[in-house]
C-alpha positions in Angstrom: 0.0 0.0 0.0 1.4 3.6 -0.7 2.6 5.6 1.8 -0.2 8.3 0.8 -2.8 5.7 0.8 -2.0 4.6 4.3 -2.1 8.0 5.6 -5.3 8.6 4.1 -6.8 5.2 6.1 -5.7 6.7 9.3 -7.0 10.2 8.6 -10.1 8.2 7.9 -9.8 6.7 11.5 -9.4 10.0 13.0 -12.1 11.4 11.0 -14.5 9.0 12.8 -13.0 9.1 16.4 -13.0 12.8 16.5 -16.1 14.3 14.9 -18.2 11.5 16.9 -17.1 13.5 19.8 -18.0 17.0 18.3 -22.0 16.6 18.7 -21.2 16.5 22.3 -19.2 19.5 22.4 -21.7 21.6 20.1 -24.4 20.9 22.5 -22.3 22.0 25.0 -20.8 24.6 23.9 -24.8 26.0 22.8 -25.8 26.5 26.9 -24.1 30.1 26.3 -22.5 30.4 22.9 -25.3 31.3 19.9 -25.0 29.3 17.1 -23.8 31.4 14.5 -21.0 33.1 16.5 -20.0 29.1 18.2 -19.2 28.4 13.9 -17.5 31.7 13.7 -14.9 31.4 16.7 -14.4 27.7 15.9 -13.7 28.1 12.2 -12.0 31.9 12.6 -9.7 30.7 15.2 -8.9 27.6 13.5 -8.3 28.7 9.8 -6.3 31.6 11.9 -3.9 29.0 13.4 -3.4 26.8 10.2 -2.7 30.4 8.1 0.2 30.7 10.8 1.4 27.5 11.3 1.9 27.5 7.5 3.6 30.9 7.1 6.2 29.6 9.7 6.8 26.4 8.0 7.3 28.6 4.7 4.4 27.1 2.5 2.5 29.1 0.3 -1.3 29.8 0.5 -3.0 29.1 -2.6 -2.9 32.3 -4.9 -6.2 34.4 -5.1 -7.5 33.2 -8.0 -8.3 30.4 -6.5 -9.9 32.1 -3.2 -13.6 32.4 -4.5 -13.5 28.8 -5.2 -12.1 28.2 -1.5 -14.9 30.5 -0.3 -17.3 28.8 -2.1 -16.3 25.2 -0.7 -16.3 26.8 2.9 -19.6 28.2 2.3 -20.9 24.7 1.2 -18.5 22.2 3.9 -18.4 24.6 6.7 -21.4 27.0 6.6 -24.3 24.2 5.5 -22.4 21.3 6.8 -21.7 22.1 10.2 -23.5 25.4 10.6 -27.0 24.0 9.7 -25.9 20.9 12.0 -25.3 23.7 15.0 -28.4 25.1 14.3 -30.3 21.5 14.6 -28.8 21.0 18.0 -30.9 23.7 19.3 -33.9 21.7 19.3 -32.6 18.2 18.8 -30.3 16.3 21.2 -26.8 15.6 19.6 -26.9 11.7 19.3 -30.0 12.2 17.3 -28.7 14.7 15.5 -25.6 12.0 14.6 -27.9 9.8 13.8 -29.7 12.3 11.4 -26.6 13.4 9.8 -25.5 9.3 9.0 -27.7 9.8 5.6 -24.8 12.1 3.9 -23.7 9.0 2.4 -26.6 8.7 0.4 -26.7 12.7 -0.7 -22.8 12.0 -1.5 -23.8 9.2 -4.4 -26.9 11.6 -5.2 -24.7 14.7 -5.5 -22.1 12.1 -8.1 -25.0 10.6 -9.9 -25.4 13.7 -11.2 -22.0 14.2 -11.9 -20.6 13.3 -15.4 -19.8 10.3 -15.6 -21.6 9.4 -12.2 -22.7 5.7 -11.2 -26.0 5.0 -11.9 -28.9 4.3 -8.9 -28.9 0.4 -8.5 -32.0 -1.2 -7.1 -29.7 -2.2 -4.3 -29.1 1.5 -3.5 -32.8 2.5 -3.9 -33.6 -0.3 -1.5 -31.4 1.4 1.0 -33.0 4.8 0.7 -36.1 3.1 1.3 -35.0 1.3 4.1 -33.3 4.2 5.9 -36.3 6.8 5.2 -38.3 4.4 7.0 -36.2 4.9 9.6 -35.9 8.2 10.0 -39.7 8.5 10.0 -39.7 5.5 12.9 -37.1 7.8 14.6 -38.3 11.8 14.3 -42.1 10.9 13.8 -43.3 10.3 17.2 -40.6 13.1 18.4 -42.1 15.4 16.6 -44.9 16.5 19.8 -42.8 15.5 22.5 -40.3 18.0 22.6 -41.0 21.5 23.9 -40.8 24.7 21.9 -37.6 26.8 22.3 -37.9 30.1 24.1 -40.3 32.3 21.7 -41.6 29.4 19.9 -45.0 29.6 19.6 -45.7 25.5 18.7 -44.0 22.4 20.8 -42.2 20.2 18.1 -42.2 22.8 15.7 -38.3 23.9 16.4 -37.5 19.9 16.5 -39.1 19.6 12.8 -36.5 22.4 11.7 -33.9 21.0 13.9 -34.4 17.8 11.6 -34.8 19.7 8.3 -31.6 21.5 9.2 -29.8 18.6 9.4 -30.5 17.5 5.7 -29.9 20.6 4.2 -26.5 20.4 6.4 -25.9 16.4 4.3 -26.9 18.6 1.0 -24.5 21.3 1.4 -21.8 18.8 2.9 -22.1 16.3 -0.3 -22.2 19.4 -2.6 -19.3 20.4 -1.6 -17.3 17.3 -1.0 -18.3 16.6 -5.1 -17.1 20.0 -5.6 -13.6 19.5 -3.7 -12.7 16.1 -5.4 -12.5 18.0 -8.9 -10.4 20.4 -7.7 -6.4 20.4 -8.2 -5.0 17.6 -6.3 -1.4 19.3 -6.5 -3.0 21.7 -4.4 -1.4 22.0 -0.4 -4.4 20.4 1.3 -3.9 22.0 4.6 -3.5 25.6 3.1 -6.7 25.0 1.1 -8.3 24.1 3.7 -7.3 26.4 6.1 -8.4 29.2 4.0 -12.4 27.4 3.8 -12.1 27.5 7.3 -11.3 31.2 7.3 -13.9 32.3 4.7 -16.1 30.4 6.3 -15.8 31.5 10.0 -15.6 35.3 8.5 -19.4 34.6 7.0 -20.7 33.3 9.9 -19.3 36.1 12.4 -20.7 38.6 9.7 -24.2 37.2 10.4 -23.9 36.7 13.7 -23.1 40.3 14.6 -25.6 41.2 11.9 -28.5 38.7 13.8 -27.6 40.3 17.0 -25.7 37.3 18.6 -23.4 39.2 20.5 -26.0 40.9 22.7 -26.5 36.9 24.0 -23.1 35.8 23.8 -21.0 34.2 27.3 -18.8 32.2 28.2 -18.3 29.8 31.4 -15.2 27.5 32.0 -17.3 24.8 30.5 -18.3 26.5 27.4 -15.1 28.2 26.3 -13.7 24.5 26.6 -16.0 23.1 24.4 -15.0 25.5 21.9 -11.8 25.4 21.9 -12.3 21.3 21.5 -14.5 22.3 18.4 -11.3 24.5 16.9 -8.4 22.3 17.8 -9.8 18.7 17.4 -13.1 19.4 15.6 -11.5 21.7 12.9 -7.9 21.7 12.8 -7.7 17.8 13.1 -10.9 16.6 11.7 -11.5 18.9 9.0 -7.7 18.5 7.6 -8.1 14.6 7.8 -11.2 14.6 6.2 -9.2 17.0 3.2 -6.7 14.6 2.8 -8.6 11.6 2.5 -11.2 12.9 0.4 -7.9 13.5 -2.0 -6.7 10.0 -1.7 -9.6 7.7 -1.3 -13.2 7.2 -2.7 -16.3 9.3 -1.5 -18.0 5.9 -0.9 -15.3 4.9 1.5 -14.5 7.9 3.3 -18.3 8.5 3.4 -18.8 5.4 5.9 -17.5 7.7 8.8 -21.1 8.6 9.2 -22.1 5.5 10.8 -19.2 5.4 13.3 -19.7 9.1 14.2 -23.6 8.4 15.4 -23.2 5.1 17.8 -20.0 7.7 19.3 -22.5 10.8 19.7 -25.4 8.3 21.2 -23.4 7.1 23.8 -21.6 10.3 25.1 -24.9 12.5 24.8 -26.6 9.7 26.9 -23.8 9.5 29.4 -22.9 12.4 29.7 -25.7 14.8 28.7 -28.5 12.3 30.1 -30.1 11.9 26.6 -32.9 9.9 26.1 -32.5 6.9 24.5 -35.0 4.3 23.9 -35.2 1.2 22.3 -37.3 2.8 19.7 -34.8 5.3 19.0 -32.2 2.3 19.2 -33.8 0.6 16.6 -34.9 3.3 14.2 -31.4 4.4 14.6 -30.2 0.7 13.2 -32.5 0.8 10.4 -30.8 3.9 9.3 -27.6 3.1 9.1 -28.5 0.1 7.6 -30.3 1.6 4.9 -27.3 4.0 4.0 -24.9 0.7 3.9 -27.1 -0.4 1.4 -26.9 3.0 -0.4 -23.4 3.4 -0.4 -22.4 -0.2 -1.9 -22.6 -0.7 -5.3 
């Protein structure tokens, strides 16, 4: 195996250990931080650090023309694919949210179906999307009335069902943009492309976030601040740069399947730690899922 091909495995590995953890952290992080400014520190600070670390090592940044490109990727990886996922956590706990967020794998063969040259749906791949919508109905149907409205909503559930929509248009934007990013220049420095999409990105966000009035409800405690700066070094700096670099080297079907470690990771901390409910409905909806998506994503 070559030695490029081997380190795209184990960013794979990290990939899955590290952004299971992340849904905890959001959640956490979300007691005192509003959304929009939480994906503005974390992607700021952390495009910040790689800019720097770079410029001391001597590497170049890509050169502007390729910037609105960049921008456009961070917009479309950073701004739907974890913003909107931020956003869900509002109203949906974070293992859910995982679980939610496991059907990118299907939006990823979508998004390169309609790619040229893209594999065609097989009835095995239908199959699975048949399989894991039923799941998700099994799994966010009955939630839908349980769970109380946030402050200033005016109907209970009604914040869940956009938590839930949020988190497809956050698989949308994510498989977009990871279709985008494979047909871009692979003699391109990975981290310095990716270091300016987390810049642009986090620069977006904090524009809306002042503009929305975030600022007037921002804090932080101890606990909070921590949870960010997990987000930025781990969440960002590590994850997002592994998932770069094995995006260059391997499939988008393989490096897809992260999304079904990252849920059963998320379940258990949010239920240990943050006391999430988790019943064997949920259990088994949740199964039914990720099974449907393994069906999606083989060929």
């Amino acid at each position: 195996m070559a030695p490029s091909l081997k380190r795209a495995y184990f960013a794979w590995v990290v990939i899955c250990l590290v952004w299971g953890t992340t849904y905890l952290a959001i959640r956490i992080a979300l007691d005192t931080v509003p959304p929009f400014l939480m994906v503005a520190f974390r992607w700021t600070a952390a495009g910040g650090l790689l800019v720097a670390a770079l410029a001391l090592r001597g590497e170049r940044l890509p050169p502007p023309r390729t910037w609105g490109s960049l921008a456009l990727l961070g917009l479309l990886l950073l701004g739907f694919g974890n913003g909107a996922v931020v956003w869900a956590e509002q109203s949906v706990p974070s293992g859910l949210t995982a679980v939610l967020v496991a059907v990118v794998p299907f939006w990823m063969v979508g998004v390169e179906r309609l790619m040229p040259g893209g594999d065609p749906l097989s009835g095995r791949r239908l199959l699975g999307l048949a399989v894991g919508f039923s799941g998700i109905v099994l799994l966010v149907g009955p939630e839908l009335g349980t769970h109380p409205a946030a402050p200033g909503t005016p109907e209970a559930g009604f914040s869940f069902l956009g938590g839930v929509v949020a988190t497809q248009l956050a698989c949308v934007g994510w498989a977009v943009g990871s279709s985008y990013s494979r047909r871009r220049g692979r003699e391109e420095n990975v981290l310095a492309a990716a270091s300016l999409q987390m810049l642009f990105a986090g620069l977006m966000f904090l524009v809306a976030g002042l503009w929305l009035g975030e600022g007037q409800r921002l804090t932080f405690t101890p606990r909070t601040l921590g949870a960010v700066a997990y987000l930025t070094i781990a969440g960002s700096i590590v994850g997002f740069s592994a998932y770069a670099y094995a995006l260059k080297h391997l499939p988008v079907a393989t490096v897809s399947l992260y999304a079904y470690v990252n849920p059963v990771i998320a379940m258990i901390l949010g239920t240990l730690v943050l006391q999430e409910p988790l019943s064997p409905r949920i259990a088994v909806a949740s199964a039914i899922v990720l099974a449907g998506m393994a069906l999606v994503r083989q060929r």
